[in-house]
mmCIF file of the N, C-alpha and C atoms, coordinates in Angstrom:
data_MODEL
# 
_entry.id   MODEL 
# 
loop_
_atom_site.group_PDB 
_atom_site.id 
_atom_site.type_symbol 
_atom_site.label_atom_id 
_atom_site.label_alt_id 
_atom_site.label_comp_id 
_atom_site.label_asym_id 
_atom_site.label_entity_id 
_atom_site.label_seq_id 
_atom_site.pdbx_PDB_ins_code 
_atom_site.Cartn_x 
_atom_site.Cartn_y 
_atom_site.Cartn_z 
_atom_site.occupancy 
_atom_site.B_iso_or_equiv 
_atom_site.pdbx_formal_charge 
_atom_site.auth_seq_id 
_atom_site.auth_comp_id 
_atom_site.auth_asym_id 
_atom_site.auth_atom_id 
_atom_site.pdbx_PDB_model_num 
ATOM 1   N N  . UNK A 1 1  ? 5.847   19.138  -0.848  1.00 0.00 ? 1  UNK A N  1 
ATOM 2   C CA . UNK A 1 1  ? 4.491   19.634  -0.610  1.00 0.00 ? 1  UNK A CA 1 
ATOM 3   C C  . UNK A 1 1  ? 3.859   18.837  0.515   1.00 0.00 ? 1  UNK A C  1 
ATOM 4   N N  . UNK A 1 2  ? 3.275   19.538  1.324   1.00 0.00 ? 2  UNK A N  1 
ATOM 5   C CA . UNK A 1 2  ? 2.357   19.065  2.666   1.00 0.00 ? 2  UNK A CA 1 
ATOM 6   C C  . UNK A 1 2  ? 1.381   18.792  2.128   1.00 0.00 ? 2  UNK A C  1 
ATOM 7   N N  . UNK A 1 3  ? 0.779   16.596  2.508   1.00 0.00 ? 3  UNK A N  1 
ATOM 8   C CA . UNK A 1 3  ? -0.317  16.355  1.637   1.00 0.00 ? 3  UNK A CA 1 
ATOM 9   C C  . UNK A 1 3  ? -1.746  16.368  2.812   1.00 0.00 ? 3  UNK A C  1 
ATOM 10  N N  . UNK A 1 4  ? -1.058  16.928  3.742   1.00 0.00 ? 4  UNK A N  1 
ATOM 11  C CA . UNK A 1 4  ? -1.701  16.832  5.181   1.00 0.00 ? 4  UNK A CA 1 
ATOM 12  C C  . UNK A 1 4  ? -2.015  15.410  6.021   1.00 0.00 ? 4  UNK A C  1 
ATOM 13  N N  . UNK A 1 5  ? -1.177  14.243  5.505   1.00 0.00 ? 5  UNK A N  1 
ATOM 14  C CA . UNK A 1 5  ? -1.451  13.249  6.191   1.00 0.00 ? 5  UNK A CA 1 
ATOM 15  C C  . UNK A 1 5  ? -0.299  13.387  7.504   1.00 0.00 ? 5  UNK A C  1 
ATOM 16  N N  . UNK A 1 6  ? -0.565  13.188  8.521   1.00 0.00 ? 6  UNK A N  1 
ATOM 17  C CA . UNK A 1 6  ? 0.201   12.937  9.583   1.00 0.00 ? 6  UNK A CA 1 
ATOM 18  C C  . UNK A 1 6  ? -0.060  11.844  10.585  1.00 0.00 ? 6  UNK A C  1 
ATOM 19  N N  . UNK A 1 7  ? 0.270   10.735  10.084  1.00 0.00 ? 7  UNK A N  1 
ATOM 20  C CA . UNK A 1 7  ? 0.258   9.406   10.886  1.00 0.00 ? 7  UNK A CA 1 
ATOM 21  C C  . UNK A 1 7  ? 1.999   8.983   11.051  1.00 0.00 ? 7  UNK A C  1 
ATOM 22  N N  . UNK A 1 8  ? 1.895   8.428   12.289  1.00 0.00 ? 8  UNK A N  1 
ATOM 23  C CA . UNK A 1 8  ? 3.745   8.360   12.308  1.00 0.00 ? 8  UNK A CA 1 
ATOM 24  C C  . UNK A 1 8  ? 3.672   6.833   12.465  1.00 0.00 ? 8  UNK A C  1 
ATOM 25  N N  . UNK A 1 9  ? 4.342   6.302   12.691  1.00 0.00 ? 9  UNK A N  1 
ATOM 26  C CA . UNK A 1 9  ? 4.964   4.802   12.135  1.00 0.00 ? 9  UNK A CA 1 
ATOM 27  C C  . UNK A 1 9  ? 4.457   3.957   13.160  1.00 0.00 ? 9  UNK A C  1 
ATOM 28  N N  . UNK A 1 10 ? 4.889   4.966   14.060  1.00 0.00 ? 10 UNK A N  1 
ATOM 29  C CA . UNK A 1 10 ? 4.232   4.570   15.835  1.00 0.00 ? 10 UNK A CA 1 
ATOM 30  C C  . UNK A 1 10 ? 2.564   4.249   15.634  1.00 0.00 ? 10 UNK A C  1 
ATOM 31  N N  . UNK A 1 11 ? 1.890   4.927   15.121  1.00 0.00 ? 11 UNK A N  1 
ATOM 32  C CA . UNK A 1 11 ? 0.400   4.445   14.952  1.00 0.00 ? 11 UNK A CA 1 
ATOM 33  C C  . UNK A 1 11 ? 0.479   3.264   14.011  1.00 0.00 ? 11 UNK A C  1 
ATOM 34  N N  . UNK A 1 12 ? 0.769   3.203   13.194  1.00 0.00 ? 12 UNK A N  1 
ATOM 35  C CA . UNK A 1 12 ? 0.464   2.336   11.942  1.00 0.00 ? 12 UNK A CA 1 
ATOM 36  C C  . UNK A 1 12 ? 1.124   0.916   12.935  1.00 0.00 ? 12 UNK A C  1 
ATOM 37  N N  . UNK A 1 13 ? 1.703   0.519   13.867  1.00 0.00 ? 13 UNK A N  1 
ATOM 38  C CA . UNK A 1 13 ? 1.904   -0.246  14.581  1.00 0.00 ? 13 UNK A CA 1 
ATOM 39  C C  . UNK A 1 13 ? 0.991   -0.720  15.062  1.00 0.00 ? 13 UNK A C  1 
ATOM 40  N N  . UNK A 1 14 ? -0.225  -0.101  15.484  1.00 0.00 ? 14 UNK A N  1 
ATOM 41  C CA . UNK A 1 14 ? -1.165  -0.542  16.035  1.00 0.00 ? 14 UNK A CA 1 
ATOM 42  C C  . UNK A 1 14 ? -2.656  -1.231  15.233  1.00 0.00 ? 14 UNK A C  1 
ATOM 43  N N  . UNK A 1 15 ? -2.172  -1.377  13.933  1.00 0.00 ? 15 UNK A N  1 
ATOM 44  C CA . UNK A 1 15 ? -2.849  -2.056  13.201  1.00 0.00 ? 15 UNK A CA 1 
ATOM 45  C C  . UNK A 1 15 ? -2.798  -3.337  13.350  1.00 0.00 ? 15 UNK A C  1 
ATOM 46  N N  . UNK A 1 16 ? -4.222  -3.815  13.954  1.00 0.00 ? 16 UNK A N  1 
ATOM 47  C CA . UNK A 1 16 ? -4.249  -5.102  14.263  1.00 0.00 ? 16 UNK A CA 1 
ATOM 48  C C  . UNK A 1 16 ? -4.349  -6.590  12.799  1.00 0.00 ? 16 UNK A C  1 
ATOM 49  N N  . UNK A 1 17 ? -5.704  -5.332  11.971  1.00 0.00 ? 17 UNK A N  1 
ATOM 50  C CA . UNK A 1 17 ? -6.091  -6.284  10.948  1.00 0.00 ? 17 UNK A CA 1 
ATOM 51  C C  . UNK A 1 17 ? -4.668  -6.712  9.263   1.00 0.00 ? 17 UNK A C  1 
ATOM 52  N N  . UNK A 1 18 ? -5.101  -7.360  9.044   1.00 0.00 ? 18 UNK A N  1 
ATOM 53  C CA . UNK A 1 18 ? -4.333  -8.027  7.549   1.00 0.00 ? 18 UNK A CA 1 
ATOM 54  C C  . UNK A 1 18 ? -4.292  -6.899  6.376   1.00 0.00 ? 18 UNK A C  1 
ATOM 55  N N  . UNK A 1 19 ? -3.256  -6.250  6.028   1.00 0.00 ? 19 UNK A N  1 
ATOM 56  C CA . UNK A 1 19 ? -3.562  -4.856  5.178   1.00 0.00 ? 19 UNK A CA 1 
ATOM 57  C C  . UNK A 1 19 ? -3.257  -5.600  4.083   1.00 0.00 ? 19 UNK A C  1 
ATOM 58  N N  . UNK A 1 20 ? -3.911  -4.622  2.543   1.00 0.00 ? 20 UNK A N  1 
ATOM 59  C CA . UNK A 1 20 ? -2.752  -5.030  1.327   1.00 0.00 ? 20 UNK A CA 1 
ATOM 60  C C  . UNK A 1 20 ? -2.616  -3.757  0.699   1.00 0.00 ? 20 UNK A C  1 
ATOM 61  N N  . UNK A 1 21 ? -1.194  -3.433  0.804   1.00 0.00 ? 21 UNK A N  1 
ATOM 62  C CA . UNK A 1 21 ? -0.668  -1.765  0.217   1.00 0.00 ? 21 UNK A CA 1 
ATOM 63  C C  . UNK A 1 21 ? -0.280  -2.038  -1.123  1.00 0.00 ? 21 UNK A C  1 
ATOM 64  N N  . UNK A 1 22 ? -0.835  -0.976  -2.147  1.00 0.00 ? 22 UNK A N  1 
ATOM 65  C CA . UNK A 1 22 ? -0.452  -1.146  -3.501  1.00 0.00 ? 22 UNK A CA 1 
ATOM 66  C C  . UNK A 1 22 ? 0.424   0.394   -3.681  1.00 0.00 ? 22 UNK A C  1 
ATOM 67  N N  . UNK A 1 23 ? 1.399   0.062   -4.380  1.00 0.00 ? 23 UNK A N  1 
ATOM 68  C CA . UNK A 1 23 ? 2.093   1.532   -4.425  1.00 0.00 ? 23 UNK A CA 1 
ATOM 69  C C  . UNK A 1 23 ? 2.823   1.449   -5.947  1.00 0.00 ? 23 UNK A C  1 
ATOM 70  N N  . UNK A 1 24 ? 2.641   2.662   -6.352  1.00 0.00 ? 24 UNK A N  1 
ATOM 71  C CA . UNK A 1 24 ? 3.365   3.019   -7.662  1.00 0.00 ? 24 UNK A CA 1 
ATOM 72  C C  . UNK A 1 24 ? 4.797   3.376   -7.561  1.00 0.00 ? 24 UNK A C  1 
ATOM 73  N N  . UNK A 1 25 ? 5.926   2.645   -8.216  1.00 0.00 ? 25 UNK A N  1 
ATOM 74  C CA . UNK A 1 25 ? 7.273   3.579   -8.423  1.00 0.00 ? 25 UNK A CA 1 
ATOM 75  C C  . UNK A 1 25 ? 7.531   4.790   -8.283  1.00 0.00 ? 25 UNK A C  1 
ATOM 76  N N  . UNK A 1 26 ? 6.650   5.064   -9.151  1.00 0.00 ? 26 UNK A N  1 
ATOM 77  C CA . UNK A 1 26 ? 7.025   6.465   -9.559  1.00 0.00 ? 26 UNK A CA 1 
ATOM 78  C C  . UNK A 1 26 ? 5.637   7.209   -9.052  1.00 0.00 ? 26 UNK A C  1 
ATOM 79  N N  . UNK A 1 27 ? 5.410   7.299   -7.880  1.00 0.00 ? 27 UNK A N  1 
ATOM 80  C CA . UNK A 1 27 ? 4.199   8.071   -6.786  1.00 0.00 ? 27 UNK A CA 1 
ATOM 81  C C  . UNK A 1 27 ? 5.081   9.429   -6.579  1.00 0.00 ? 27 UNK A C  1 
ATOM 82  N N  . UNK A 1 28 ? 4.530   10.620  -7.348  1.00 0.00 ? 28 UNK A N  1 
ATOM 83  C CA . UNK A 1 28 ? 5.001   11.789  -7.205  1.00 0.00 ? 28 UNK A CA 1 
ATOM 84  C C  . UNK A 1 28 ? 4.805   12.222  -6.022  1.00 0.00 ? 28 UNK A C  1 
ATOM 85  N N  . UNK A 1 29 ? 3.755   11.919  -5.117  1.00 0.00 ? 29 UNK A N  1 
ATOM 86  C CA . UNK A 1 29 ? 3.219   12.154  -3.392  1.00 0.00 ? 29 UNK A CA 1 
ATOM 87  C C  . UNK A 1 29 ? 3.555   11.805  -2.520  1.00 0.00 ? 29 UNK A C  1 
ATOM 88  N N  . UNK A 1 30 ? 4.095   10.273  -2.862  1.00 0.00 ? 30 UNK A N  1 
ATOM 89  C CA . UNK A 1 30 ? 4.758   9.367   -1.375  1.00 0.00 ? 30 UNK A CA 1 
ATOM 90  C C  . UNK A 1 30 ? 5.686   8.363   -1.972  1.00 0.00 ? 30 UNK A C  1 
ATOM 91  N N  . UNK A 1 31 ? 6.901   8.784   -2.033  1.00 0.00 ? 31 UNK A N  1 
ATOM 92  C CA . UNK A 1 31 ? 8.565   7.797   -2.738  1.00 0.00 ? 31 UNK A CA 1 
ATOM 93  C C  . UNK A 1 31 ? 7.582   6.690   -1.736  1.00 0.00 ? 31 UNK A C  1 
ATOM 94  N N  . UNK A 1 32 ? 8.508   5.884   -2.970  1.00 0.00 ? 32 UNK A N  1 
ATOM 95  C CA . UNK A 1 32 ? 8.324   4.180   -2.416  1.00 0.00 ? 32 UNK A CA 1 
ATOM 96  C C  . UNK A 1 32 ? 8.930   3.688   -0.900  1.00 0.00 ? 32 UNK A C  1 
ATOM 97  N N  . UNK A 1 33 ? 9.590   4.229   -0.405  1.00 0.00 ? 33 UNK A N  1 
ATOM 98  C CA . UNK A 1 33 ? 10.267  4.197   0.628   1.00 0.00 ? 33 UNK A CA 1 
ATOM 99  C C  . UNK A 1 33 ? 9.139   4.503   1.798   1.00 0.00 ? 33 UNK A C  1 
ATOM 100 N N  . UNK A 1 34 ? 8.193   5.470   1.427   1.00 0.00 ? 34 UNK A N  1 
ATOM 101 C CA . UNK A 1 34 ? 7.182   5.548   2.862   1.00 0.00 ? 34 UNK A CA 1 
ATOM 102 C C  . UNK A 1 34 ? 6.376   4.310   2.872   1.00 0.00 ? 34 UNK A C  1 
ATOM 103 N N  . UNK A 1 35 ? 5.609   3.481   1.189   1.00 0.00 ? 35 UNK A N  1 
ATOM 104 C CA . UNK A 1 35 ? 5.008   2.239   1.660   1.00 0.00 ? 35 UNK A CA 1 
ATOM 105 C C  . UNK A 1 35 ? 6.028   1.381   2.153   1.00 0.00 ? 35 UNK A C  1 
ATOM 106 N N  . UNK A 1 36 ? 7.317   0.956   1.360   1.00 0.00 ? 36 UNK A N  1 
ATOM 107 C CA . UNK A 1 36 ? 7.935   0.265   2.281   1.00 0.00 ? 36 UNK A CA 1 
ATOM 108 C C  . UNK A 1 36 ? 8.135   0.589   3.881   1.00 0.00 ? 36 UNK A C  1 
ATOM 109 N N  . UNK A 1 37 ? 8.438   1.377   4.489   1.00 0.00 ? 37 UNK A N  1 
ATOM 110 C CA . UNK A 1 37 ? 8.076   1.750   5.970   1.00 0.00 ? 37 UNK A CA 1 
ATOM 111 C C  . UNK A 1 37 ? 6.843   1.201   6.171   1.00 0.00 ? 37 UNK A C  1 
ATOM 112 N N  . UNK A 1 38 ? 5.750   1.444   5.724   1.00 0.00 ? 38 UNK A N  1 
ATOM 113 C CA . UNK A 1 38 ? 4.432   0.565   6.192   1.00 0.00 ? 38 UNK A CA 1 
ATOM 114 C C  . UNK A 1 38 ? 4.411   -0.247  6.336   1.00 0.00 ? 38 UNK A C  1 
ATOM 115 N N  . UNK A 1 39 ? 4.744   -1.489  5.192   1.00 0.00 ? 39 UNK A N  1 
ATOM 116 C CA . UNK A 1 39 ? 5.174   -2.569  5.255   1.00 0.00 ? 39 UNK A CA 1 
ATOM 117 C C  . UNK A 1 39 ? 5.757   -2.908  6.711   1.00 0.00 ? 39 UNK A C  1 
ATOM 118 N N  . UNK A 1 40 ? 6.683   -2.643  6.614   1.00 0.00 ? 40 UNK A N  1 
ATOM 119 C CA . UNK A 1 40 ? 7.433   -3.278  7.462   1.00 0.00 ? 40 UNK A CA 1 
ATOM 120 C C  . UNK A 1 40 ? 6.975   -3.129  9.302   1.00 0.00 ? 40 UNK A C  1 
ATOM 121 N N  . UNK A 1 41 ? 6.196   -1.797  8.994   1.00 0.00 ? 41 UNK A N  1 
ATOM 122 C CA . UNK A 1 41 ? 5.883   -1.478  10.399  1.00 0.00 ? 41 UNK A CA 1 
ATOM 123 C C  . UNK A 1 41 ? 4.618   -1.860  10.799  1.00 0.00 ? 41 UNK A C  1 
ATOM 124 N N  . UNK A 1 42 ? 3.580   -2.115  9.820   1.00 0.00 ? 42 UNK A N  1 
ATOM 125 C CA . UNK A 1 42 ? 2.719   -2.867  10.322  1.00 0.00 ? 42 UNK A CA 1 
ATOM 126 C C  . UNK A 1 42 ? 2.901   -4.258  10.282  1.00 0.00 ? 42 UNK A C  1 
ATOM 127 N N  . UNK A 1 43 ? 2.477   -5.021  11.237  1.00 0.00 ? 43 UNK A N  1 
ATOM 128 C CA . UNK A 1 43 ? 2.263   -6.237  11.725  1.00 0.00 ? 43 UNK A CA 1 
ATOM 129 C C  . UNK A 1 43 ? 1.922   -7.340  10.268  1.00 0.00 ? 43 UNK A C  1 
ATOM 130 N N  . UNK A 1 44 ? 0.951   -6.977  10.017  1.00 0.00 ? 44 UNK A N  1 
ATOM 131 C CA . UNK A 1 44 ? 0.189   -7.939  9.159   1.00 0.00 ? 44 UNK A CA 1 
ATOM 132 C C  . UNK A 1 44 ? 0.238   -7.414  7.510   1.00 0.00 ? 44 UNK A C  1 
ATOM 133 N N  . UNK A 1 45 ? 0.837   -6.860  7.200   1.00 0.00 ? 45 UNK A N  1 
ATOM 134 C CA . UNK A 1 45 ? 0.870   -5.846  5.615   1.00 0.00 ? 45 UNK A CA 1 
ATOM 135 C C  . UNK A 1 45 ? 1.740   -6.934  4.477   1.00 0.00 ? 45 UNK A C  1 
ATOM 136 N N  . UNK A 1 46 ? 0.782   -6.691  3.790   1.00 0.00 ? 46 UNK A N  1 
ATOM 137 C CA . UNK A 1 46 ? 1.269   -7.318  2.256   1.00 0.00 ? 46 UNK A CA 1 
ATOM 138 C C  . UNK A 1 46 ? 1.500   -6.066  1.607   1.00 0.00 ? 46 UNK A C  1 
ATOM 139 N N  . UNK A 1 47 ? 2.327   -5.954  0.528   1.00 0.00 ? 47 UNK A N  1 
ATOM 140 C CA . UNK A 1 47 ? 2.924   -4.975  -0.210  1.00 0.00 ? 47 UNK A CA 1 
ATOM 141 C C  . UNK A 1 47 ? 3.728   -5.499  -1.893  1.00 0.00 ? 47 UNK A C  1 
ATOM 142 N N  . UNK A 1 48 ? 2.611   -4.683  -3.022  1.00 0.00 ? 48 UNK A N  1 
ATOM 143 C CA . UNK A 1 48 ? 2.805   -5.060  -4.057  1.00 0.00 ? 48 UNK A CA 1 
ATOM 144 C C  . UNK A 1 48 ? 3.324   -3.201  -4.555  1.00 0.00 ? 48 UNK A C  1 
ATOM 145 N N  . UNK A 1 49 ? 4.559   -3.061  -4.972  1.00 0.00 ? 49 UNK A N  1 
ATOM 146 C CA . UNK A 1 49 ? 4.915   -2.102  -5.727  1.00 0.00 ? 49 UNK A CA 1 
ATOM 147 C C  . UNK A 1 49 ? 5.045   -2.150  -7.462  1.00 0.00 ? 49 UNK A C  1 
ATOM 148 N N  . UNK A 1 50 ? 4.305   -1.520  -7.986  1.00 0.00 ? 50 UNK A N  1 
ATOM 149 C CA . UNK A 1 50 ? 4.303   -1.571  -9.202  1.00 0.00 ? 50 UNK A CA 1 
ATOM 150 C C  . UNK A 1 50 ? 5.286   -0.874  -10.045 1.00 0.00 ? 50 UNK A C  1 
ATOM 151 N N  . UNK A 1 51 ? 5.765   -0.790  -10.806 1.00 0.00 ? 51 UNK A N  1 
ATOM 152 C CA . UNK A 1 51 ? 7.193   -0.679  -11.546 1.00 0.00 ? 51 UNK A CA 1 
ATOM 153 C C  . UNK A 1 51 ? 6.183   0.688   -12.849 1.00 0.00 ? 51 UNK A C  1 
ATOM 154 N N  . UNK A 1 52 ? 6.911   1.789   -12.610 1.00 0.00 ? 52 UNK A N  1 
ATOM 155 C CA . UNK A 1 52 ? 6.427   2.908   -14.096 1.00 0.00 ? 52 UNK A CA 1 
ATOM 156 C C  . UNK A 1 52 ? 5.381   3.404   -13.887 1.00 0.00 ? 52 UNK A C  1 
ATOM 157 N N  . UNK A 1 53 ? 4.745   3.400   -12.426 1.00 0.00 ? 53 UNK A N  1 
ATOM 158 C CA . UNK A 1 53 ? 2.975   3.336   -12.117 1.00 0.00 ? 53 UNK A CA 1 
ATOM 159 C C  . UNK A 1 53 ? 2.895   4.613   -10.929 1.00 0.00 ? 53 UNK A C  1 
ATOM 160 N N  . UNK A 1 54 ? 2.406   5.290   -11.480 1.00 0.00 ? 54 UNK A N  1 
ATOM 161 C CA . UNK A 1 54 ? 2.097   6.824   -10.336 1.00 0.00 ? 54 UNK A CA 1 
ATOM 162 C C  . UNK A 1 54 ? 1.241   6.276   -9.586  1.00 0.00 ? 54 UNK A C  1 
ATOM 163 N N  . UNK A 1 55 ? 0.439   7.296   -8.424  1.00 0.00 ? 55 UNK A N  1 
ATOM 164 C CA . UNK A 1 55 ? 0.075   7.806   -7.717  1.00 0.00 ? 55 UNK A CA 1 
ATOM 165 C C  . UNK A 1 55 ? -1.097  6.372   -7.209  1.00 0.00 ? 55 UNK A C  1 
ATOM 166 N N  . UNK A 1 56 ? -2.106  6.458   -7.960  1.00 0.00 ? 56 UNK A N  1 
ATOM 167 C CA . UNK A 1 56 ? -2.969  5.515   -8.196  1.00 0.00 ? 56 UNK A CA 1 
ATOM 168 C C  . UNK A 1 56 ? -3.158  4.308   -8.853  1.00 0.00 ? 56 UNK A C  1 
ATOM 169 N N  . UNK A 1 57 ? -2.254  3.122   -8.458  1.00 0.00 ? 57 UNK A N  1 
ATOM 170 C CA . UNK A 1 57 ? -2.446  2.171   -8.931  1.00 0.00 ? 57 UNK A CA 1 
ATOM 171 C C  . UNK A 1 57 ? -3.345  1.585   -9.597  1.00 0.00 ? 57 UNK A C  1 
ATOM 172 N N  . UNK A 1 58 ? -4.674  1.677   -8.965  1.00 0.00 ? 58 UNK A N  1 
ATOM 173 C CA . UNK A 1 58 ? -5.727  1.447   -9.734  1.00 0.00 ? 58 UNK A CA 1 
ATOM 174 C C  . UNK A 1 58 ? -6.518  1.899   -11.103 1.00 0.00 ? 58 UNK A C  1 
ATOM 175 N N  . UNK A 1 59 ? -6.007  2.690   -11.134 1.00 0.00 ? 59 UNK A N  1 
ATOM 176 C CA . UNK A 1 59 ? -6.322  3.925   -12.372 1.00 0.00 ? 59 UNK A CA 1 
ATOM 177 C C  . UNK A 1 59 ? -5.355  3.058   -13.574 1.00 0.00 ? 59 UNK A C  1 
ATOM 178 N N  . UNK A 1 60 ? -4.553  2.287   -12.881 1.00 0.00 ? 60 UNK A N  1 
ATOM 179 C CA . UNK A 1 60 ? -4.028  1.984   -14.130 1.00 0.00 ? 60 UNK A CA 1 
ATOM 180 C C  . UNK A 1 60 ? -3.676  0.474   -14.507 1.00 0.00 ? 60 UNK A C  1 
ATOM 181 N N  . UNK A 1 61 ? -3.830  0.035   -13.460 1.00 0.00 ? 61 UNK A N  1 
ATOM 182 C CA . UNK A 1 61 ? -4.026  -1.403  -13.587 1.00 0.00 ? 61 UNK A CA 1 
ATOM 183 C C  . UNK A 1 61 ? -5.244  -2.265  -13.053 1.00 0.00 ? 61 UNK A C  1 
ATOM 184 N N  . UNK A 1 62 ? -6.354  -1.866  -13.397 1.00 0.00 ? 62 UNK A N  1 
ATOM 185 C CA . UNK A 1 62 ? -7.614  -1.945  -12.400 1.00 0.00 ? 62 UNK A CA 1 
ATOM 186 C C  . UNK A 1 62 ? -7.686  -3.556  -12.413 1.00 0.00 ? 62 UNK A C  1 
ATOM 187 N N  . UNK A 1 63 ? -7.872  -4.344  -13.248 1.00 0.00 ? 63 UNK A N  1 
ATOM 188 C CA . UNK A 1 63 ? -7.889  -5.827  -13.308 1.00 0.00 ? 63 UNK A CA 1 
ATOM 189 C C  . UNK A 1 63 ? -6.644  -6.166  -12.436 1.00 0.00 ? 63 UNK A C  1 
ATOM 190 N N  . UNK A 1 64 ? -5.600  -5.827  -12.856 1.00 0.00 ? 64 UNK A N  1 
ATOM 191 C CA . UNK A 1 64 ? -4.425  -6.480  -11.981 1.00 0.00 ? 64 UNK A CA 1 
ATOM 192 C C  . UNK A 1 64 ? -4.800  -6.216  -10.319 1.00 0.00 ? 64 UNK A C  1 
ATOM 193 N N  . UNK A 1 65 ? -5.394  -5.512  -10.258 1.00 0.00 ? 65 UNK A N  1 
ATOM 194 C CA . UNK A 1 65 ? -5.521  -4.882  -8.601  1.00 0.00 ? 65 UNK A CA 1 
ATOM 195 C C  . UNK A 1 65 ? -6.673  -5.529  -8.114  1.00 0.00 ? 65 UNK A C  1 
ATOM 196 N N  . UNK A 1 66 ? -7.743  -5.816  -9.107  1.00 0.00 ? 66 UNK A N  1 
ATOM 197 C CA . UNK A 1 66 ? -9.062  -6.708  -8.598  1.00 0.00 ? 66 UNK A CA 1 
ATOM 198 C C  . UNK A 1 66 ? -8.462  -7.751  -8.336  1.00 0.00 ? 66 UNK A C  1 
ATOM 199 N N  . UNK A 1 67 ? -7.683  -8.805  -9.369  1.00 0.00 ? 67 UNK A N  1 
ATOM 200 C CA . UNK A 1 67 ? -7.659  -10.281 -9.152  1.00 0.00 ? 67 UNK A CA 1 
ATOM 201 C C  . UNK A 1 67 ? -6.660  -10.329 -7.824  1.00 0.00 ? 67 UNK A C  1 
ATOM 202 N N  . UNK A 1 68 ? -5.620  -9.185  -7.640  1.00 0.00 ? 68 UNK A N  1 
ATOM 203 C CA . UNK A 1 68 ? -5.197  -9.236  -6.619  1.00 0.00 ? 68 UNK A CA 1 
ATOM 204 C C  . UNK A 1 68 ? -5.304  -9.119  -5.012  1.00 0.00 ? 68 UNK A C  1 
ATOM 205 N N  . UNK A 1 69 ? -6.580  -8.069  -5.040  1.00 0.00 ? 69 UNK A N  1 
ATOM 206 C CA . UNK A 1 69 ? -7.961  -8.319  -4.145  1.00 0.00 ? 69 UNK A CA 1 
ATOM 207 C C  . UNK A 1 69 ? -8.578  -8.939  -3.947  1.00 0.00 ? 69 UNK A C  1 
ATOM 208 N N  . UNK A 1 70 ? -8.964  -9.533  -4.816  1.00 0.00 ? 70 UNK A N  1 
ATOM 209 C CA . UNK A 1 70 ? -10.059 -10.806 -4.744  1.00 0.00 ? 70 UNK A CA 1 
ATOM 210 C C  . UNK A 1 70 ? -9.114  -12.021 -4.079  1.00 0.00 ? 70 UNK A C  1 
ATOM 211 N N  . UNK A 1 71 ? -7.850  -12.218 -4.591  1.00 0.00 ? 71 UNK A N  1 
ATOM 212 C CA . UNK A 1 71 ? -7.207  -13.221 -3.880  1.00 0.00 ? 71 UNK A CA 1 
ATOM 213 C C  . UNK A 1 71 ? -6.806  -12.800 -2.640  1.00 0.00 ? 71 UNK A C  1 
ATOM 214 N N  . UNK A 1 72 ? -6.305  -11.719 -2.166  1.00 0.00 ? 72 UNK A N  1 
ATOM 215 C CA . UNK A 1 72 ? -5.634  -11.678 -0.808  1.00 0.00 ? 72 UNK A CA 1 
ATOM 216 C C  . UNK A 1 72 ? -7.339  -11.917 0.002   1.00 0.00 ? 72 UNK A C  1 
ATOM 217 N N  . UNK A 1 73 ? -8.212  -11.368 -0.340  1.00 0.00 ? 73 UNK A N  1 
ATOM 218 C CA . UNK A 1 73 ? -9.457  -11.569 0.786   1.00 0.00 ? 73 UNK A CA 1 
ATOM 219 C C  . UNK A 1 73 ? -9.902  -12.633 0.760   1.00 0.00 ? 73 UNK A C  1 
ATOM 220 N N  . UNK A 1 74 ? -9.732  -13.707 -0.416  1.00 0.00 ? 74 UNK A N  1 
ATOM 221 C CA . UNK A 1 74 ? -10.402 -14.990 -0.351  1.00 0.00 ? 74 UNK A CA 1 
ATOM 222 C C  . UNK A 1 74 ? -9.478  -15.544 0.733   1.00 0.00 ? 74 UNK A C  1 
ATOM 223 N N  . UNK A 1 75 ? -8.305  -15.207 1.225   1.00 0.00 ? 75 UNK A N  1 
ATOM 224 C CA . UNK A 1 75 ? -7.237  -16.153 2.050   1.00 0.00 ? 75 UNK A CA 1 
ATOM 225 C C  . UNK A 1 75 ? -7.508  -15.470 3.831   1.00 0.00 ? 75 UNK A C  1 
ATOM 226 N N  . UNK A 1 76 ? -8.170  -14.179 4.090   1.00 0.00 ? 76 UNK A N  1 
ATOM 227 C CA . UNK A 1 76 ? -8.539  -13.703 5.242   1.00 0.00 ? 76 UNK A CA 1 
ATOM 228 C C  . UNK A 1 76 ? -9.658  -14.560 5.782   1.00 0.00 ? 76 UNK A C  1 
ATOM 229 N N  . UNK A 1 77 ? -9.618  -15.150 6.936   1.00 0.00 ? 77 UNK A N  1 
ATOM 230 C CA . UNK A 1 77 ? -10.285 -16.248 8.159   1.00 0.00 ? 77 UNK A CA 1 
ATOM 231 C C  . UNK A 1 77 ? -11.392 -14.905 8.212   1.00 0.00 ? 77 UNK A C  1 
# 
């Protein structure tokens, strides 16, 4: 299914700032394999994949995703 995002790898290169990608295993919308591509293709990307966890990480681990927010931004200059 077409989710209508069309950014190619080539853009996401040009991300200057510090990202943090959260992705579910089991993301019926985007296999784990497209955040890993992010990862790797942006510059500055942290990347936490969650194990049994769809679409929206947050929906289901909301504390785990705050304290994990709260720490990656306390460490951004």
């Amino acid at each position: 299914a077409d989710v209508g995002i069309k950014v190619t790898l080539e853009t996401l290169k040009e991300i200057t700032s510090t990202q943090l990608l959260f992705h579910g295993d089991r993301d019926a919308c985007f296999p784990v394999y497209i955040a890993a591509d992010m990862k790797m293709t942006i510059p500055n990307a942290e990347l936490s994949v969650f194990p049994n966890t769809q679409h929206i990480v947050m929906e289901f681990y909301p504390e785990r995703v705050a304290e994990m927010a709260v720490d990656f931004f306390s460490k951004q200059k």
